[in-house]
PAZAPA-4460 file (N, C-alpha, C; in steps of 0.05 Angstrom, whole numbers, plus 32768, in hexadecimal, padded with zeros to 4 digits):
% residues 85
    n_x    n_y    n_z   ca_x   ca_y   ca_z    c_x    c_y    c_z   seq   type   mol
   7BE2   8015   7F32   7BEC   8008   7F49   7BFB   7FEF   7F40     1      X     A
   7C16   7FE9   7F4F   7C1D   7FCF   7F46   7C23   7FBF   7F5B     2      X     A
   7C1D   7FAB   7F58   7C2C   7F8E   7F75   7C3F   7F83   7F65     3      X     A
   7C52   7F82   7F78   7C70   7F6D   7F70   7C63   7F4E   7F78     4      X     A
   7C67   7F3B   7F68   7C5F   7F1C   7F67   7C7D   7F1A   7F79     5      X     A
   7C90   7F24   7F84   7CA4   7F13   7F8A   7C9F   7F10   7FA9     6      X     A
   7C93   7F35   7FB4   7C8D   7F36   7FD5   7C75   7F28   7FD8     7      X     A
   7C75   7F18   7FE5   7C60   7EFD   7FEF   7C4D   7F07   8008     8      X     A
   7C4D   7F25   8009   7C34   7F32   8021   7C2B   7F4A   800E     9      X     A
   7C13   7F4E   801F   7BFB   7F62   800C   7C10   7F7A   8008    10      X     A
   7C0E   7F8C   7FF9   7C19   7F9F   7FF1   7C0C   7FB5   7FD8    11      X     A
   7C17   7FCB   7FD7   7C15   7FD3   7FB2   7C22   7FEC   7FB8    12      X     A
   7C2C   7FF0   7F9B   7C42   800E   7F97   7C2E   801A   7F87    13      X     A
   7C2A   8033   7F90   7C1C   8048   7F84   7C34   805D   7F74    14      X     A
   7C2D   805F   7F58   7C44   8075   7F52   7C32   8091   7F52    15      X     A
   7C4A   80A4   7F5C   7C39   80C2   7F66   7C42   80CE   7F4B    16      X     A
   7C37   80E7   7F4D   7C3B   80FA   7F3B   7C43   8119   7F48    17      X     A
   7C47   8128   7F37   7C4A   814B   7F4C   7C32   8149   7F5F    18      X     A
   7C1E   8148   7F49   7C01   814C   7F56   7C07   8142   7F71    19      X     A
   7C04   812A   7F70   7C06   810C   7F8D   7C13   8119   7FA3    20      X     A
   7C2A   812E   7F9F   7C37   8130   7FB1   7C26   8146   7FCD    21      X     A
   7C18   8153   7FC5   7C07   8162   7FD9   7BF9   814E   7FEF    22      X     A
   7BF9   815B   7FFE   7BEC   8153   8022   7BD5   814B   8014    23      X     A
   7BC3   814F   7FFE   7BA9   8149   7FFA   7BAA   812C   7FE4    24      X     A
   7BC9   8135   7FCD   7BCE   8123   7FBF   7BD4   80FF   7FCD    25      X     A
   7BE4   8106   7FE0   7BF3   80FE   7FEE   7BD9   80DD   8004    26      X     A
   7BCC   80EB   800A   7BB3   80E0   8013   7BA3   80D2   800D    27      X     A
   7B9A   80DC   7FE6   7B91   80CE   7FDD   7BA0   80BB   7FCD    28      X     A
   7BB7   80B5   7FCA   7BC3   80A5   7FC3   7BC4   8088   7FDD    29      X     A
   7BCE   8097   7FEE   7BCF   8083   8001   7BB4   806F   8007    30      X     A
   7B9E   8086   800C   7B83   8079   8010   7B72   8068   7FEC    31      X     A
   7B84   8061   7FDE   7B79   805C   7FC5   7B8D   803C   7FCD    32      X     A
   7BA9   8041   7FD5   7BB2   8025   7FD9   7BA5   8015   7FF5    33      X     A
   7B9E   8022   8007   7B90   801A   801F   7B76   8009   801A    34      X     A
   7B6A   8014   8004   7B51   8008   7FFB   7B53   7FE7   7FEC    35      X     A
   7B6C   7FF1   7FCE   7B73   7FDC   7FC8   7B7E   7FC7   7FDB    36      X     A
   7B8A   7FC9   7FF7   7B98   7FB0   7FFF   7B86   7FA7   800B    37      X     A
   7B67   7FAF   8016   7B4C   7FA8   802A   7B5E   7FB3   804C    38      X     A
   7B6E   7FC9   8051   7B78   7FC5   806E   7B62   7FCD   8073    39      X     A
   7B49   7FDF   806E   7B2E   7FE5   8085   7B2C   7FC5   808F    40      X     A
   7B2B   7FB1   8085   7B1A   7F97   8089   7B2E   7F8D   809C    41      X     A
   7B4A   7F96   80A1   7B58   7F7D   80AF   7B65   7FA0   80CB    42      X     A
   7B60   7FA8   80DB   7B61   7FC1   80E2   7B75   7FB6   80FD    43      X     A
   7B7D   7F9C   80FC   7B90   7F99   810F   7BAC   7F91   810C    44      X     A
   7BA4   7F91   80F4   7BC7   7F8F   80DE   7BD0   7FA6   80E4    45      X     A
   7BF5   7FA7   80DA   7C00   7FBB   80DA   7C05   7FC9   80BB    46      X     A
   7C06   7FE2   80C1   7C10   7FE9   809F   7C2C   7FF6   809E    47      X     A
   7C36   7FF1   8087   7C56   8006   807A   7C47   8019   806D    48      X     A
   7C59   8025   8065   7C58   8036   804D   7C77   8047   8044    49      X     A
   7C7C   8040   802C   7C96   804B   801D   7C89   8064   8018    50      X     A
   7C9C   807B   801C   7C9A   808F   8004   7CAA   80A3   7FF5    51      X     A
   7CAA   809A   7FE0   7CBE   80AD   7FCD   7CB2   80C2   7FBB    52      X     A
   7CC3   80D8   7FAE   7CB3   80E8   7F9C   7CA5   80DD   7F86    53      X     A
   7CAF   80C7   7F7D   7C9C   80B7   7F69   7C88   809D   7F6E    54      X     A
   7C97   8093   7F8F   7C7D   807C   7F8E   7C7C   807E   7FA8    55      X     A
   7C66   806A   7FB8   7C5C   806A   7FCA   7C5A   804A   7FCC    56      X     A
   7C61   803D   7FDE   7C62   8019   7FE7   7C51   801C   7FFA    57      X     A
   7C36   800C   7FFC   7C20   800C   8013   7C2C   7FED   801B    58      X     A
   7C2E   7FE4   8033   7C2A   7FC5   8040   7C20   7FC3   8054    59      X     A
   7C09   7FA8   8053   7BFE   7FA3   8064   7C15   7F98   8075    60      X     A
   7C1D   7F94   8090   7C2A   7F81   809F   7C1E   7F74   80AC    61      X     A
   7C14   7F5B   80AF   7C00   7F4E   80BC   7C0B   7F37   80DB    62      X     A
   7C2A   7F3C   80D7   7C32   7F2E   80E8   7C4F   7F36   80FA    63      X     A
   7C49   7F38   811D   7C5F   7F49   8129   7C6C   7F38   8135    64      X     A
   7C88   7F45   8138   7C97   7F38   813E   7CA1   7F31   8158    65      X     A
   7C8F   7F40   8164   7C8E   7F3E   8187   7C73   7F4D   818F    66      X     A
   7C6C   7F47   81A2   7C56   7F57   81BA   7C64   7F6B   81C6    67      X     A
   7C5E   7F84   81D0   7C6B   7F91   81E7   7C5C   7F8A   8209    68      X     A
   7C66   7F8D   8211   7C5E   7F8B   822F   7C3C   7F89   8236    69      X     A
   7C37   7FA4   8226   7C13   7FA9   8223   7C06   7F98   8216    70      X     A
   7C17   7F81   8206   7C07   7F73   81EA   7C05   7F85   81D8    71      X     A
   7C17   7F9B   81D0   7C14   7FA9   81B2   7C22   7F9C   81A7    72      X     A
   7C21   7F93   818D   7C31   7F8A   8173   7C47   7F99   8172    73      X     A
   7C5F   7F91   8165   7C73   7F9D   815F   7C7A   7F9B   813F    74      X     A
   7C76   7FA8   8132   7C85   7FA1   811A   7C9A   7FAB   810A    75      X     A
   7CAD   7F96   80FE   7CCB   7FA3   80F0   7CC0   7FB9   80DA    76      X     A
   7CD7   7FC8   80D9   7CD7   7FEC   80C9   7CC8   7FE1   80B0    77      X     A
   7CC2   7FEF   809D   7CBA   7FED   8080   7CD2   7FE1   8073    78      X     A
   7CE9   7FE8   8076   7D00   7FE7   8067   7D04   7FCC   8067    79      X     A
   7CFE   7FBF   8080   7D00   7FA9   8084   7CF4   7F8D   806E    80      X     A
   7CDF   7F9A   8066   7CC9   7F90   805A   7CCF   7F88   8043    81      X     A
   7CD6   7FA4   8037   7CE1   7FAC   8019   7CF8   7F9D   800E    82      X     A
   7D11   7F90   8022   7D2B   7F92   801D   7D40   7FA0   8018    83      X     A
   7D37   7FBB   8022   7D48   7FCA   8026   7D59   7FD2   802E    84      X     A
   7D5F   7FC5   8047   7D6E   7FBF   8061   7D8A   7FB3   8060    85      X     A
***
């Protein structure tokens, strides 16, 4: 697993493998970065997630950018996050 020191919010890139890529692979990769960032502990944050054939970007988003009408959070795309945009 690696964290970039430059993005300044919780994160980590998982690199996949063939294996990784299955519905079962796929899951436990995700749920292995889920663990590393603590989201069980914060369950009202928002999350990203990148995914490519070789890696996987988990982010916590902890902060929205508007309420909707109901008081749901809104939060900008993943891409947004990343600088991809």
């Amino acid at each position: 697993m690696i964290v970039l020191p430059e993005f300044q919010f919780k994160h980590v890139i998982y690199k996949l493998t063939e294996q990784n890529l299955s519905s079962e692979g796929l899951l436990y990769s995700y749920t292995k970065c889920a663990v590393f960032l603590g989201l069980k502990e914060d369950e009202s944050a928002g999350v990203t997630c990148l995914l490519t054939p070789k890696w996987m970007m988990v982010a916590q988003v902890c902060n929205p950018y508007m309420l909707t009408q109901e008081g749901y959070p809104v939060y900008l795309d993943g891409f947004a996050y990343a600088g991809l945009v």
